[in-house]
ZAKELUM-337979 format. One record per atom (N, C-alpha, C): x negated, y negated, z; residue number from 1; residue in one letter. Coordinates in steps of 0.1 Angstrom, whole numbers. Each point is the difference from the previous one (the first is absolute). Example, Ala and Ser with C-alpha at 12.3 -4.5 7.8 and 13.67 -1.06 7.14 Angstrom:
residues 2
{pt {-132,57,78},1,"A"}
{pt {9,-12,0},1,"A"}
{pt {-9,-12,0},1,"A"}
{pt {4,-11,-7},2,"S"}
{pt {-9,-11,0},2,"S"}
{pt {8,-11,8},2,"S"}
end
This chain:
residues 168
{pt {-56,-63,226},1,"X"}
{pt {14,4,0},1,"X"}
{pt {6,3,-14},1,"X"}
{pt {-6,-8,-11},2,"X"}
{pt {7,2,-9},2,"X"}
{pt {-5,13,-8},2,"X"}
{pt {-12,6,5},3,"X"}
{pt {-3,15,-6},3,"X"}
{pt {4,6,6},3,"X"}
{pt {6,0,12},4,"X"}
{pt {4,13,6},4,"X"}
{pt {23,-2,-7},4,"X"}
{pt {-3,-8,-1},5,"X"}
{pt {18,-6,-8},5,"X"}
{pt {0,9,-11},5,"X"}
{pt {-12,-1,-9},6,"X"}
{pt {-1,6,-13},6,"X"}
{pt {-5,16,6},6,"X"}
{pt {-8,0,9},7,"X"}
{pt {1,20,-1},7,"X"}
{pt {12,8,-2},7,"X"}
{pt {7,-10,14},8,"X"}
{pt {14,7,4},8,"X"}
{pt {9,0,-15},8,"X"}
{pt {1,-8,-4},9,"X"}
{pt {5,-3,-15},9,"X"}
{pt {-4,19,-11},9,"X"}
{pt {-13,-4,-1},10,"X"}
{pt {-5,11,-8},10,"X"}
{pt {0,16,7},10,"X"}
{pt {2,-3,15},11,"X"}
{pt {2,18,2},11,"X"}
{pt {15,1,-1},11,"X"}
{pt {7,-8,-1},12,"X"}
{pt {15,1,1},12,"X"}
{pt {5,3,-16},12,"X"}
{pt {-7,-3,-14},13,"X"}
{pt {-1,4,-8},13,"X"}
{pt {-10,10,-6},13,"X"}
{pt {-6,4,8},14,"X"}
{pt {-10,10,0},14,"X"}
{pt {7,19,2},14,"X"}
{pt {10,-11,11},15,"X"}
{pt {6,13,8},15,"X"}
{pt {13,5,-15},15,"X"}
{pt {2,-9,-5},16,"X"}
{pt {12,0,-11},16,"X"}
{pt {-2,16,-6},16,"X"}
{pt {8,10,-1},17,"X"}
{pt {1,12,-9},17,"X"}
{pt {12,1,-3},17,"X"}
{pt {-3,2,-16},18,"X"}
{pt {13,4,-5},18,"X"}
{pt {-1,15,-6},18,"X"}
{pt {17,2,2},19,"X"}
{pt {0,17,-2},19,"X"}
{pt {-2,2,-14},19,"X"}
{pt {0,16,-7},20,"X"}
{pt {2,-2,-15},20,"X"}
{pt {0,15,-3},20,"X"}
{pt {2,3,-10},21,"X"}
{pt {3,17,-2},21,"X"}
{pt {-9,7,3},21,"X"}
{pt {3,14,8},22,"X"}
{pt {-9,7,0},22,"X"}
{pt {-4,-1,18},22,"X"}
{pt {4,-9,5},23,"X"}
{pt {1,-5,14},23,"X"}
{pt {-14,-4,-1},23,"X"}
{pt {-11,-7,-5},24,"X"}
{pt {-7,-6,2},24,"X"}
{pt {2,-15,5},24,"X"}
{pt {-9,-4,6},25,"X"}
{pt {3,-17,6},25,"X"}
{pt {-11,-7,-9},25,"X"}
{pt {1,-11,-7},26,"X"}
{pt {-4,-9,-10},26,"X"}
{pt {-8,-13,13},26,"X"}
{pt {-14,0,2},27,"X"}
{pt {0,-10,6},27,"X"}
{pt {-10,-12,-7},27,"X"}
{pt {3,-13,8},28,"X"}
{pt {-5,-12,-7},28,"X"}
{pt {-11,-2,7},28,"X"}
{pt {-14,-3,-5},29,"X"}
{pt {-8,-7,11},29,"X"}
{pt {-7,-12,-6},29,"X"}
{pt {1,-8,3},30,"X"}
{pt {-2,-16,-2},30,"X"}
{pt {-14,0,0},30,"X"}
{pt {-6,-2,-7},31,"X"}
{pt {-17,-5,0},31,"X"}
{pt {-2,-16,-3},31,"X"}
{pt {-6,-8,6},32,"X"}
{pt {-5,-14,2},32,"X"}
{pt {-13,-3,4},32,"X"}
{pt {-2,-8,-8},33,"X"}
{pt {-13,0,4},33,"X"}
{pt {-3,-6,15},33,"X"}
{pt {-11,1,7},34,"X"}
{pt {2,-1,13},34,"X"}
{pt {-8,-13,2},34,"X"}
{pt {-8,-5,-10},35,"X"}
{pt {-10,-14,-1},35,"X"}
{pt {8,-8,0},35,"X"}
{pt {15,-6,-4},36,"X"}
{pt {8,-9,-5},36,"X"}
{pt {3,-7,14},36,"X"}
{pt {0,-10,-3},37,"X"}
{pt {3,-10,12},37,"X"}
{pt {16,2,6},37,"X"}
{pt {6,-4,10},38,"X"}
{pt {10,2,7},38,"X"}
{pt {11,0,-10},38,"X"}
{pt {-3,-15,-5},39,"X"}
{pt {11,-10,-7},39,"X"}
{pt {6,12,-14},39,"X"}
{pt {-15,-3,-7},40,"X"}
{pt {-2,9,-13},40,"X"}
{pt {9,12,0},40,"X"}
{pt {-3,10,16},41,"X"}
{pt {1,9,-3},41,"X"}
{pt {13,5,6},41,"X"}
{pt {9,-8,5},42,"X"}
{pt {12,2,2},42,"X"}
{pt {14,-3,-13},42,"X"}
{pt {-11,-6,-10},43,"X"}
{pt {4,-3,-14},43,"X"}
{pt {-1,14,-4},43,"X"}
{pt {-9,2,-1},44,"X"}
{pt {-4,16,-8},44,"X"}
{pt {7,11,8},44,"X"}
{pt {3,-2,8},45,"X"}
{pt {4,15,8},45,"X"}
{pt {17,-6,-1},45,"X"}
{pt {3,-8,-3},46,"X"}
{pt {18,-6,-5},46,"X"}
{pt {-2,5,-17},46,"X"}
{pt {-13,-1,-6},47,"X"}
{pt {2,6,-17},47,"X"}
{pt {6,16,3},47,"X"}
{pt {-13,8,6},48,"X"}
{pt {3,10,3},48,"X"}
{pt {11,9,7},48,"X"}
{pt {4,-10,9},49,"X"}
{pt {16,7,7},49,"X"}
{pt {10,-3,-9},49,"X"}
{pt {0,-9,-13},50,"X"}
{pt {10,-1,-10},50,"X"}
{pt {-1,11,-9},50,"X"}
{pt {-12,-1,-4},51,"X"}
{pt {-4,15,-5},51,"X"}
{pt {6,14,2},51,"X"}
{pt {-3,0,9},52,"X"}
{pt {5,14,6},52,"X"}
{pt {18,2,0},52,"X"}
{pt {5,-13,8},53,"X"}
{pt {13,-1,-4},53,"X"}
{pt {3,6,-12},53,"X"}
{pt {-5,-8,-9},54,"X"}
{pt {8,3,-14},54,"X"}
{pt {-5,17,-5},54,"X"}
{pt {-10,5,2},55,"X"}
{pt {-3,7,-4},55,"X"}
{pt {8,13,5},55,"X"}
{pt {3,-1,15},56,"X"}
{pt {10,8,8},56,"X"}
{pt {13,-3,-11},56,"X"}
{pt {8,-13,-1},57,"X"}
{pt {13,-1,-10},57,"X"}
{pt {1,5,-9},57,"X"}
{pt {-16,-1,-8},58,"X"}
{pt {2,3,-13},58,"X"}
{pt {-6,14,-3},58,"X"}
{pt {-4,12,8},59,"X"}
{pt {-4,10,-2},59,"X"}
{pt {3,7,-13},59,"X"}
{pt {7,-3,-6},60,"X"}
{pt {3,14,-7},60,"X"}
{pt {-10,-5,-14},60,"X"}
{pt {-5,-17,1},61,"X"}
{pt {-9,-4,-11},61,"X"}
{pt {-15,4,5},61,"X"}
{pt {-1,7,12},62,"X"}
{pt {-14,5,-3},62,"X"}
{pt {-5,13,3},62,"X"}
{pt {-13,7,1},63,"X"}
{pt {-3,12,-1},63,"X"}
{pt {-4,0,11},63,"X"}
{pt {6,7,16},64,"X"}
{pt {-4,-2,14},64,"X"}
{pt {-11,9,4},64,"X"}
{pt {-10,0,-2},65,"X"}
{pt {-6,10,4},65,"X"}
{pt {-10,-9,3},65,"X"}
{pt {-8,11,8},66,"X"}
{pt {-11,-6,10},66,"X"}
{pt {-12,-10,-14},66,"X"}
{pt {-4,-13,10},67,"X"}
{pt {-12,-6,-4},67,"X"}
{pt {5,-18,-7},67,"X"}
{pt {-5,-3,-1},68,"X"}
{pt {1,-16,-2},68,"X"}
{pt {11,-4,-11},68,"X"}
{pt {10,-9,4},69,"X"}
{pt {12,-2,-10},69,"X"}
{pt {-6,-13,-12},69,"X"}
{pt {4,5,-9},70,"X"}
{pt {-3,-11,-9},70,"X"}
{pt {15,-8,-3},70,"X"}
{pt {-2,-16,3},71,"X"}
{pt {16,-6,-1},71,"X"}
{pt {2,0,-9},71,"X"}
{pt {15,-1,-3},72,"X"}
{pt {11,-4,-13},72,"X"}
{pt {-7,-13,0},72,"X"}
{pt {10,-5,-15},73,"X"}
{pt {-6,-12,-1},73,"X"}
{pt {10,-10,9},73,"X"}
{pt {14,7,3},74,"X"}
{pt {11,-4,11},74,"X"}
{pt {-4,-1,11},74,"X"}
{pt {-1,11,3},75,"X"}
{pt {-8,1,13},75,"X"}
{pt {-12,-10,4},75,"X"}
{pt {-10,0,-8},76,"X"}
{pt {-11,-11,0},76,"X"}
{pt {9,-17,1},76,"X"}
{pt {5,0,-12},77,"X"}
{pt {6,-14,0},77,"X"}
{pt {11,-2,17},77,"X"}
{pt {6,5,4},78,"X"}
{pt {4,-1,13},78,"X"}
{pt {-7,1,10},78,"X"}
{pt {-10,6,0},79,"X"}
{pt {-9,-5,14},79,"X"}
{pt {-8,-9,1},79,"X"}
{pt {-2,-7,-15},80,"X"}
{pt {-12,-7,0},80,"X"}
{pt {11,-16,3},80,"X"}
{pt {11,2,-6},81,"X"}
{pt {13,-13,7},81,"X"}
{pt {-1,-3,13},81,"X"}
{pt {2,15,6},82,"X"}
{pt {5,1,14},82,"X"}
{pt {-17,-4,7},82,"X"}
{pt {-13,5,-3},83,"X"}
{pt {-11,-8,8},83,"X"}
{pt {-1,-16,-2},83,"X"}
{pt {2,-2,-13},84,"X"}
{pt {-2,-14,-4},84,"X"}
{pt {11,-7,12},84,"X"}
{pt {14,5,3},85,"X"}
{pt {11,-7,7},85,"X"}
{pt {-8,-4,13},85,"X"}
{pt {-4,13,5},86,"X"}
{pt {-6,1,14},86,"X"}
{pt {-12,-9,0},86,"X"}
{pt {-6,-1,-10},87,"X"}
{pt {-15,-8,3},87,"X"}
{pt {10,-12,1},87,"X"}
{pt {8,-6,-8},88,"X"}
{pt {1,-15,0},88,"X"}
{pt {6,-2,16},88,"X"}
{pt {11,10,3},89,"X"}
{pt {7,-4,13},89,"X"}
{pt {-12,3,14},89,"X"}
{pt {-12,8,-2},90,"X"}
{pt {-13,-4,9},90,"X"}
{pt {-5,-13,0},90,"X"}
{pt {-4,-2,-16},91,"X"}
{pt {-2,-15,-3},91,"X"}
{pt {1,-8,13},91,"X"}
{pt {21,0,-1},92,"X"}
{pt {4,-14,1},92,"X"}
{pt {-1,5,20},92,"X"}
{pt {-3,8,3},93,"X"}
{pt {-2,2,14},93,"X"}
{pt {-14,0,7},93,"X"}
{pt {-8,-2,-11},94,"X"}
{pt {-14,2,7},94,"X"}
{pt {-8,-8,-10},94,"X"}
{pt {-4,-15,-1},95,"X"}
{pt {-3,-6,-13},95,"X"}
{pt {-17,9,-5},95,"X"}
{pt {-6,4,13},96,"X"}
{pt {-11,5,3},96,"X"}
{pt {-2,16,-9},96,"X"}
{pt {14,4,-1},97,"X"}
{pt {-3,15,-12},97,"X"}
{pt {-4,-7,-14},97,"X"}
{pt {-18,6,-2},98,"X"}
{pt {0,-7,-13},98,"X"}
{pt {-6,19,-9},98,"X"}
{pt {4,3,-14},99,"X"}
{pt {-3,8,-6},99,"X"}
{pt {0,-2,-15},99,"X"}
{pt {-12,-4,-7},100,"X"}
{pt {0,-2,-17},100,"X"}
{pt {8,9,-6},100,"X"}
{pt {4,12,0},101,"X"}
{pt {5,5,-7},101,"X"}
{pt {17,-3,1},101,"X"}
{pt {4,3,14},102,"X"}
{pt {14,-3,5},102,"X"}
{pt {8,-15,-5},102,"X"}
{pt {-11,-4,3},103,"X"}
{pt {0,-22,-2},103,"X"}
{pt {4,4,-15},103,"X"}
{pt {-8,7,-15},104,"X"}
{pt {2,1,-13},104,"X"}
{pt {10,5,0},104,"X"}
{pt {8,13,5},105,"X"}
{pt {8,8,-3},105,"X"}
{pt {14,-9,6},105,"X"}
{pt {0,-9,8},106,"X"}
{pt {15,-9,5},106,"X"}
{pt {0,-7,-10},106,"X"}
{pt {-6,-9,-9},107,"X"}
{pt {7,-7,-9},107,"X"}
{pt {7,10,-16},107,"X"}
{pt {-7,9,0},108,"X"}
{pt {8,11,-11},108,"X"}
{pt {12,4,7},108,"X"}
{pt {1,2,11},109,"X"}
{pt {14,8,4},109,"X"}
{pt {10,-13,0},109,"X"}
{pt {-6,-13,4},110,"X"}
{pt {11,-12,4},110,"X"}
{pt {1,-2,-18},110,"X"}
{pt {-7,0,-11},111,"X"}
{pt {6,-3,-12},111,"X"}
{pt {2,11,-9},111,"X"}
{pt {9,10,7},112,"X"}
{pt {5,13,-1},112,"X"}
{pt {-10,6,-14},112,"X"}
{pt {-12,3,7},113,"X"}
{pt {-10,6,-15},113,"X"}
{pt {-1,12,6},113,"X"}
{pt {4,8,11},114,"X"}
{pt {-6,11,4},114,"X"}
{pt {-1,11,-9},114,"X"}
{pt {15,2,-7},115,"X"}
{pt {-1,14,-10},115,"X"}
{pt {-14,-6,-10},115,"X"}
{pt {0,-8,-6},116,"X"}
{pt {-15,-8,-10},116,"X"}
{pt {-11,5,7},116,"X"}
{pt {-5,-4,12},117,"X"}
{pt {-13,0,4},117,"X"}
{pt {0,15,7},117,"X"}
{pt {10,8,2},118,"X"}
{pt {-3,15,0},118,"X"}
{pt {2,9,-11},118,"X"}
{pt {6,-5,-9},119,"X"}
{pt {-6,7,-14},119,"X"}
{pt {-16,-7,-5},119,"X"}
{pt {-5,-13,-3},120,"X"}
{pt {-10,-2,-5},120,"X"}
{pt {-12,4,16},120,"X"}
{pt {1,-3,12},121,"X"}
{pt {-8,-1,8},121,"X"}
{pt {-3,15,3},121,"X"}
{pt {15,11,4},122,"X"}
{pt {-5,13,7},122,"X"}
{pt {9,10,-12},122,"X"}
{pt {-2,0,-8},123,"X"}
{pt {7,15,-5},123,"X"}
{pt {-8,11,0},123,"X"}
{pt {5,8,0},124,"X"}
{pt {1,14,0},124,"X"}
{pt {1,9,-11},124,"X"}
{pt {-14,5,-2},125,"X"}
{pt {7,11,-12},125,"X"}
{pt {6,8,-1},125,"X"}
{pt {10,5,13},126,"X"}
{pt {10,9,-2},126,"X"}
{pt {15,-10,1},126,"X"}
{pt {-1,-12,-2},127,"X"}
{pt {11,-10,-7},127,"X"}
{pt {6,3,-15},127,"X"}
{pt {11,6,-4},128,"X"}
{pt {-1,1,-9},128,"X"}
{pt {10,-7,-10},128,"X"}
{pt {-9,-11,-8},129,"X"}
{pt {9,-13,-9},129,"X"}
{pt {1,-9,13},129,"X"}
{pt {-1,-14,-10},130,"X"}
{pt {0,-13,5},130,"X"}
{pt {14,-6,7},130,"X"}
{pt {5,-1,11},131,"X"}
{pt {14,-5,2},131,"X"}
{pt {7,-10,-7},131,"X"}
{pt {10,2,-3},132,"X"}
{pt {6,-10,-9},132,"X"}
{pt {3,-7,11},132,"X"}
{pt {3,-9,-6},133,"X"}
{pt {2,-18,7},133,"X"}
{pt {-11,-8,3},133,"X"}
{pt {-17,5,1},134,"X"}
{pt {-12,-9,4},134,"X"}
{pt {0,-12,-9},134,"X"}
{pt {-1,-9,8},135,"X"}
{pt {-6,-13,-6},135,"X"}
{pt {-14,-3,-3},135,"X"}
{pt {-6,6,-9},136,"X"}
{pt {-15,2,3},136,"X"}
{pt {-5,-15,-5},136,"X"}
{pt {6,-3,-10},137,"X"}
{pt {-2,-15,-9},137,"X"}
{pt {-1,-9,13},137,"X"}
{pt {10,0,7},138,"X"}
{pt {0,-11,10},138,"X"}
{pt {-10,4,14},138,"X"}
{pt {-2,8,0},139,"X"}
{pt {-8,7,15},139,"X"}
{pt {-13,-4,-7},139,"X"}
{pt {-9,1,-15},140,"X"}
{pt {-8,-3,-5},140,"X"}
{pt {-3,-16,6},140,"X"}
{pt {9,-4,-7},141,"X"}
{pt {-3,-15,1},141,"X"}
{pt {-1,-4,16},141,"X"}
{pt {10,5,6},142,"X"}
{pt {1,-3,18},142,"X"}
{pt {-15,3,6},142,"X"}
{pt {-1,11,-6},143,"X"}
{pt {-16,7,5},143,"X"}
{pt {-13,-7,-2},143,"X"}
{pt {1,-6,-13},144,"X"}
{pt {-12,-8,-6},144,"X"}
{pt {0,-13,17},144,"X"}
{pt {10,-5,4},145,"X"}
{pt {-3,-7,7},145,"X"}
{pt {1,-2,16},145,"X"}
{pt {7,19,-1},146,"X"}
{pt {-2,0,19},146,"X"}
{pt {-10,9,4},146,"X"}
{pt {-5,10,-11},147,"X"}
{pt {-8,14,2},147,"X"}
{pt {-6,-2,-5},147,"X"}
{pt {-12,-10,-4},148,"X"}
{pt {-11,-1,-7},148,"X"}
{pt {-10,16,-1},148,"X"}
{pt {-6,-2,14},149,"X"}
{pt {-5,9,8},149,"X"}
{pt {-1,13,9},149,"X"}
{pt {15,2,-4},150,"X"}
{pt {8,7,8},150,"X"}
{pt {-6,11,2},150,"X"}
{pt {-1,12,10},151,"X"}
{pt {-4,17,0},151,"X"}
{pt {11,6,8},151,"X"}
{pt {9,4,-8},152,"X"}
{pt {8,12,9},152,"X"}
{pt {-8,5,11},152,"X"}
{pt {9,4,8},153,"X"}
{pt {-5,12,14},153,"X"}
{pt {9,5,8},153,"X"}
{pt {-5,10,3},154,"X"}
{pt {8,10,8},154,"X"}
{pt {-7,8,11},154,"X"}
{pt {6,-1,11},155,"X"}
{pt {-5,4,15},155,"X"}
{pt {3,9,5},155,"X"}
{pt {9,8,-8},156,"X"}
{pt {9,11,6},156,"X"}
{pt {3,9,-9},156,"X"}
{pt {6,9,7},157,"X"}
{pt {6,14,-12},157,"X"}
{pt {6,10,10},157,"X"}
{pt {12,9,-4},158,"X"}
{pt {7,5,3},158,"X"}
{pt {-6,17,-6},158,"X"}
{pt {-1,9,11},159,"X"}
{pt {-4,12,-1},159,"X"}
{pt {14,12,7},159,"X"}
{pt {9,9,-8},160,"X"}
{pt {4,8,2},160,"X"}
{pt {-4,12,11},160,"X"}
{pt {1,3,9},161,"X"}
{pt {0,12,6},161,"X"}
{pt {15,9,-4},161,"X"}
{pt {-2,16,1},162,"X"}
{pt {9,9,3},162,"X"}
{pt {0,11,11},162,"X"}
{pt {8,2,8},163,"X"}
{pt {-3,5,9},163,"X"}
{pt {12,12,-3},163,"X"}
{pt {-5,12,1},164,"X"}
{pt {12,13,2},164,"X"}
{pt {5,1,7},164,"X"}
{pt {14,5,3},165,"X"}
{pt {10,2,11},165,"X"}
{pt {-10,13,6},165,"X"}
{pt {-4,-2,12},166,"X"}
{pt {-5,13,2},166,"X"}
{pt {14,12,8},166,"X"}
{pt {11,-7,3},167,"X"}
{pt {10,6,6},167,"X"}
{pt {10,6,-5},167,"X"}
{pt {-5,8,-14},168,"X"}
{pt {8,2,-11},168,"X"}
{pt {2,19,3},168,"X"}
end
């Protein structure tokens, strides 16, 4: 029940087109990995529908053309909040959702490190300059004793389609 909950979810955002000059249609298609457990991966596909959100809001900060979007460091830092939120509120609904990475990533979002651990854990070299306001001093020290072992990961990614008006 709960994958066919999550298809309907992703063709409903699958179906998403936005217009844009030229009458072309901008479309989003959600990629996830398909090995990820129920729990996991209604986490990851909540990263990825925040994703896309913002990236629809915030268009005019990226270059829309067809093939795999690389995140802002905004963009990143808000999705990775908004999966952390959703893992914890599965958590507290199903004690049985268990995931190492998700389990590591809820105690950085609850002791608000997220912009920290996505500048040191996922940046991007088309990031350009370090955000002012990081607490890196204190995320260091926090880290030494919640992320010993820690490995970033990512299950998902967001790929561009364009489609022509052909009714032009």
């Amino acid at each position: 029940m709960k994958k066919i909950a999550l298809l309907i979810i992703l063709c409903a955002v699958l179906a998403t087109l936005s217009s844009f000059a030229g009458n072309d249609q901008i479309g989003y298609v959600l990629v996830i990995d398909p090995a990820l457990p129920d729990c996991a991966g209604a986490a990851w596909l909540g990263y990825l529908m925040e994703r896309q959100v913002y990236i629809r809001d915030h268009a005019d900060q990226y270059k829309l053309t067809p093939g795999i979007v690389i995140p802002t460091f905004d963009e990143e830092v808000e999705a990775r909040k908004t999966m952390a939120q959703i893992w914890k509120e599965l958590k507290e609904k199903d004690q049985g959702c268990k995931d190492r990475y998700l389990d590591e990533l809820l105690p950085v979002h609850e002791a608000d490190f997220m912009r920290e651990y996505i500048w040191i854990y996922l940046r991007q070299q088309s990031w350009s300059g370090q955000p002012k306001d990081l607490r890196l001093k204190e995320f260091s020290q926090w880290q030494q004793l919640h992320l010993r072992e820690h490995q970033s990961e990512t299950h998902g990614n967001i790929k561009i389609t364009k489609e022509s008006d052909k009714s032009k």
